[in-house]
N, C-alpha and C positions, 0 to 999 in steps of 0.2 A: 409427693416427695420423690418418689422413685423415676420422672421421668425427668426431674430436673436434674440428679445425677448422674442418670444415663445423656444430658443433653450437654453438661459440662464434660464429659470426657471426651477423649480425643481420640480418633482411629490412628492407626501407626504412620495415614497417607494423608492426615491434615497437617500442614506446615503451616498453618498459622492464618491463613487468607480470608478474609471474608466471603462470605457466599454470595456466588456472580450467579446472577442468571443465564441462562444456557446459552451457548450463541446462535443463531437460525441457522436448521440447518443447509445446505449448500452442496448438493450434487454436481453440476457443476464444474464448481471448486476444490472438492477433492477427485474429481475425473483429472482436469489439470491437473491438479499436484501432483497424481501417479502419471501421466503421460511427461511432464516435466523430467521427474526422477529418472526415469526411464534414458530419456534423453540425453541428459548429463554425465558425462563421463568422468568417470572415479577419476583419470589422470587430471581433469580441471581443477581440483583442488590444488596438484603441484605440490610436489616435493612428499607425498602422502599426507598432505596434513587435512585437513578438516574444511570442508567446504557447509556451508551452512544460505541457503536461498528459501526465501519465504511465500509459496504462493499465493497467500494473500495478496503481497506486492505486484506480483506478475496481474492478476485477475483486476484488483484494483486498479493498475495501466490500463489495462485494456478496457475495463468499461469506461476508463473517462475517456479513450479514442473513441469508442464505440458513441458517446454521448456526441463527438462534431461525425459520425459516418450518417449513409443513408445510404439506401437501395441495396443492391449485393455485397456492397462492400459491410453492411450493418445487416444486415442477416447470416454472414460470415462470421462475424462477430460472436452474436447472439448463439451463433450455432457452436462456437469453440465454449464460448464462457456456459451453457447449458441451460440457458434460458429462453421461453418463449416470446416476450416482449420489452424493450427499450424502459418500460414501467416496471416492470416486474426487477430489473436488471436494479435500476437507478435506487429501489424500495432497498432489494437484497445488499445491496452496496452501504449503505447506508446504516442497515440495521449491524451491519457485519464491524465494520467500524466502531461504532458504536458499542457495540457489544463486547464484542472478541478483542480488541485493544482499548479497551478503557482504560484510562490512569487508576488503579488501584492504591497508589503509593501511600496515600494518607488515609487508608483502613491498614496499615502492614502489607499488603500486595505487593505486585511489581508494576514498577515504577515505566509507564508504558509511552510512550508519543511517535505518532503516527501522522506524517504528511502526506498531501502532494501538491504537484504544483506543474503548471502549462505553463511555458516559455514560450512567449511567439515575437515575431521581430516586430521593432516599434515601427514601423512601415504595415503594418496587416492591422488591422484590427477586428478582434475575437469579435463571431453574430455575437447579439446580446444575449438570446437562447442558448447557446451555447457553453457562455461566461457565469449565466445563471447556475443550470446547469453545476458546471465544475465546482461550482463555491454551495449549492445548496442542496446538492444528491450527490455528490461525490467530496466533501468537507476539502477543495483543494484551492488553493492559491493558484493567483493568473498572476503575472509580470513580464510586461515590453521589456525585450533587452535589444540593442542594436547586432541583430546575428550576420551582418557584416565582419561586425569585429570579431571571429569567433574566438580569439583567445580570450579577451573581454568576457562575452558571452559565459563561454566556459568556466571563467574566475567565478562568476556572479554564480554561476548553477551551483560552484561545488561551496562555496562560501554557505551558501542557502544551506546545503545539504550538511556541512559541519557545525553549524547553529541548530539547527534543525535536532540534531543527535548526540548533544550537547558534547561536539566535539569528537566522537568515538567515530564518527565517518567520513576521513577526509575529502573523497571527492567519489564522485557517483559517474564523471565521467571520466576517462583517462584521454590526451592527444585533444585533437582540436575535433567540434562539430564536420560533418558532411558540407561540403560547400550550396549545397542544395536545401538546406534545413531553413524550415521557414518556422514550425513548431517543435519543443521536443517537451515529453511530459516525463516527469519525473517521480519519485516516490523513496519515502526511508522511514525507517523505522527503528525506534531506539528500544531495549528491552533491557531490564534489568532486576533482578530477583534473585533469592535466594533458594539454591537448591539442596 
């Protein structure tokens, strides 16, 4: 009897959440996220208000470039993101996703959604290793867009990105694509909870 009412009460730092399993941990990933911090300068916010960047989002780009690199350019990689192999990356990616932003919303949680997605122009076509890859070790969307057009282009990216965040993100890119751009990869992340 007594452990069940020790198990119904509540500590003063439970908000109601179900119990998540831990997320893997990630050296890594928080190396980045303090080297980032570091990096970013207080005045980027602008005007002092609040600037908010998710390294998740950063690490998660990077390994789905890192998944079309090879040679030095993908051991450059491997060596920023804190990992020893292309496997090990693709697992940790995955797990991390899965985990660390899972939709909690219908246990009382927060309410989580987590994309990405590769743009490449309808003239190139993704290896298939590669296309696998992004949709089944990194959970991200592929889509041909003609990056000729890049205003075109750019509607389509941020369109994606305001569905995607059910609206709270209106575009992910600002001005037109590089005229050189043949891929660009993307990523957003919607979060919403009660604090």
């Amino acid at each position: 009897m007594a452990s069940k009412t020790k198990a119904s009460k509540r500590s003063r730092h439970d908000h109601g959440f179900a119990a998540v399993a831990r997320p893997p941990s990630c050296p890594g990933l928080t190396e980045l996220a303090i080297r980032l911090a570091r990096r970013i300068p207080a005045s980027a916010a602008g005007g002092g208000g609040n600037l908010v960047f998710s390294p998740l989002s950063v690490y998660a780009a990077l390994a789905l470039v890192a998944a079309g690199a090879a040679g030095d350019t993908l051991a450059e990689l491997l060596g920023v993101l804190g990992v020893a192999s292309y496997d090990e990356l693709a697992g940790l990616v995955g797990r991390l996703v899965g985990k660390a932003l899972a939709d909690l919303s219908g246990t009382g949680g927060p309410c989580v959604s987590f994309v990405s997605a590769v743009w490449h122009d309808m003239a190139r076509t993704l290896a298939p290793s590669f296309r696998a890859a992004a949709v089944l070790s990194f959970m991200a969307e592929t889509h041909a867009v003609d990056m000729r057009s890049r205003r075109e282009a750019v509607g389509q990216i941020n369109a994606w990105a305001k569905k995607a965040t059910n609206e709270l993100i209106d575009s992910v890119i600002d001005g037109e694509l590089p005229a050189d751009a043949d891929v660009v990869v993307t990523n957003a992340i919607y979060f919403k909870a009660m604090f």
